[in-house]
C-alpha positions as semicolon CSV with decimal commas, in nm:
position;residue;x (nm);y (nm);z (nm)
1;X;-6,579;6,488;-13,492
2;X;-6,488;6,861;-13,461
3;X;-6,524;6,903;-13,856
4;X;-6,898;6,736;-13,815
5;X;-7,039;6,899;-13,519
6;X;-7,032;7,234;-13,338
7;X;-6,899;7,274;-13,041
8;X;-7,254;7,345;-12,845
9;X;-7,386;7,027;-13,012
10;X;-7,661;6,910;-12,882
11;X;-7,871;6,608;-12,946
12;X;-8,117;6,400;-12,827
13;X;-8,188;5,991;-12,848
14;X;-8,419;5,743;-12,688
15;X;-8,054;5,651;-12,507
16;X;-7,898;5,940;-12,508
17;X;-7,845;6,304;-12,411
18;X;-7,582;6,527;-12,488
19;X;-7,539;6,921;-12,472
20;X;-7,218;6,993;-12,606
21;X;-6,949;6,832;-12,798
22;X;-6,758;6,682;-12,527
23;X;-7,019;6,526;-12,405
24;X;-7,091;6,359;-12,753
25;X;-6,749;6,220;-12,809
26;X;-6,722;6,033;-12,483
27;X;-7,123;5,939;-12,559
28;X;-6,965;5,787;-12,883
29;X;-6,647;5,627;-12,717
30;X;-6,865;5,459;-12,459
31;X;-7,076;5,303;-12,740
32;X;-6,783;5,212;-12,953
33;X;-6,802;4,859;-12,811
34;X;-7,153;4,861;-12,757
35;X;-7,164;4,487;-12,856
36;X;-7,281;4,537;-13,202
37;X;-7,007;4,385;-13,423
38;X;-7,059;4,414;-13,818
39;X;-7,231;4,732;-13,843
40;X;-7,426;4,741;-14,234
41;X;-7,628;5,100;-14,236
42;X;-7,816;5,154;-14,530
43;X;-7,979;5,523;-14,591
44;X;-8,315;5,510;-14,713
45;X;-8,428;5,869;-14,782
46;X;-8,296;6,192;-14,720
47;X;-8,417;6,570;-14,737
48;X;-8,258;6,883;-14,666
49;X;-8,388;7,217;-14,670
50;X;-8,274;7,496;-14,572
51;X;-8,103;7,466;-14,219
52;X;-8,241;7,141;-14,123
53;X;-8,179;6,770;-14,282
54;X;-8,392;6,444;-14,235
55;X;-8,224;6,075;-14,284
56;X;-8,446;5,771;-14,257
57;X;-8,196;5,459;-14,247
58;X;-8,154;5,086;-14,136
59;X;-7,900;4,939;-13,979
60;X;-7,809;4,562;-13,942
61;X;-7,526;4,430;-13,722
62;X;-7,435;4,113;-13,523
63;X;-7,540;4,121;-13,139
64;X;-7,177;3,984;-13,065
65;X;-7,073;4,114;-12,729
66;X;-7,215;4,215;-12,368
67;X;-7,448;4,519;-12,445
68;X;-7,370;4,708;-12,091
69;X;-7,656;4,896;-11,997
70;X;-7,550;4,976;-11,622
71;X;-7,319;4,857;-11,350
72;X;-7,575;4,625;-11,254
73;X;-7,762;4,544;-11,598
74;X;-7,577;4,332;-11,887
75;X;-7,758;4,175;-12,175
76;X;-7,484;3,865;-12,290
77;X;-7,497;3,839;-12,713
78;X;-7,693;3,593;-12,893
79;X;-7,500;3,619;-13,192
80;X;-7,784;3,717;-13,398
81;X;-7,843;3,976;-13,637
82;X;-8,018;4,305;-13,550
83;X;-8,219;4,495;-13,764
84;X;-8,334;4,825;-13,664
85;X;-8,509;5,123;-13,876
86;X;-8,463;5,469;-13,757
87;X;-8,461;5,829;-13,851
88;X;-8,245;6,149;-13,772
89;X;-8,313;6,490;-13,752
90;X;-8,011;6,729;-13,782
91;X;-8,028;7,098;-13,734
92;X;-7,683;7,276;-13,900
93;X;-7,482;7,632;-13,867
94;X;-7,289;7,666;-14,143
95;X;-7,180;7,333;-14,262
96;X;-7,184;7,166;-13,912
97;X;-7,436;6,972;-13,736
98;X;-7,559;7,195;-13,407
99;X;-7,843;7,000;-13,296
100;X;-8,044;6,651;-13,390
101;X;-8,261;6,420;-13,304
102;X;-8,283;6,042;-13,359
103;X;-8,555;5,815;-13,354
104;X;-8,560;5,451;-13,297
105;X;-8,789;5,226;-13,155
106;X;-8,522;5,108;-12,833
107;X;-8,814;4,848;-12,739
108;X;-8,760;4,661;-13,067
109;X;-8,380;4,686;-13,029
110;X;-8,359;4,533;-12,665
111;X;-8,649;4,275;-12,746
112;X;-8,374;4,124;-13,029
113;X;-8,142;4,147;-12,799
114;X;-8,289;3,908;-12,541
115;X;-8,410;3,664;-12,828
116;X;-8,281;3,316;-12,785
């Protein structure tokens, strides 16, 4: 991730908060088995200018294992698919990324999680 992001990264999420680059790798490592299996993004529109860039994308996978939210809080898979529409805001130095934002609606997401 070093070639993508600078090292004072920072970035924001309804889920997540991260000031540095550190900090976004283990973000990422933790979420690697975030029991979403079968990941499908698809980008929908883009725009950069200047030293920002705007993605709007959709991204489909299979709810197929424990979605760990805390210690205490577990949502067990339904198996189903997910859909979820989002967009990202991405601030760059150079040709990395040194800040963004992403927007989802985390509602929607845990409401198909808990679908029967």
């Amino acid at each position: 991730m070093p070639e993508l992001f600078t090292e004072a990264v920072s970035g924001w999420s309804p889920n997540l908060l991260v000031t540095s680059l550190d900090e976004l790798t283990e973000a990422i490592a933790d979420r690697e088995d975030a029991g979403l299996g079968r990941k499908r993004p698809g980008r929908r529109a883009r725009c950069l200018r200047g030293t920002q860039g705007f993605v709007e994308y959709r991204l489909s996978a299979v709810f197929s294992s424990p979605f760990v939210i805390s210690e205490d809080v577990v949502i067990e898979p339904n198996g189903r698919e997910i859909r979820l529409g989002a967009a990202m805001v991405a601030e760059f130095t150079g040709d990395k990324i040194s800040a963004f934002r992403n927007y989802f609606d985390d509602a929607t997401l845990i409401e198909q999680m808990l679908a029967a």
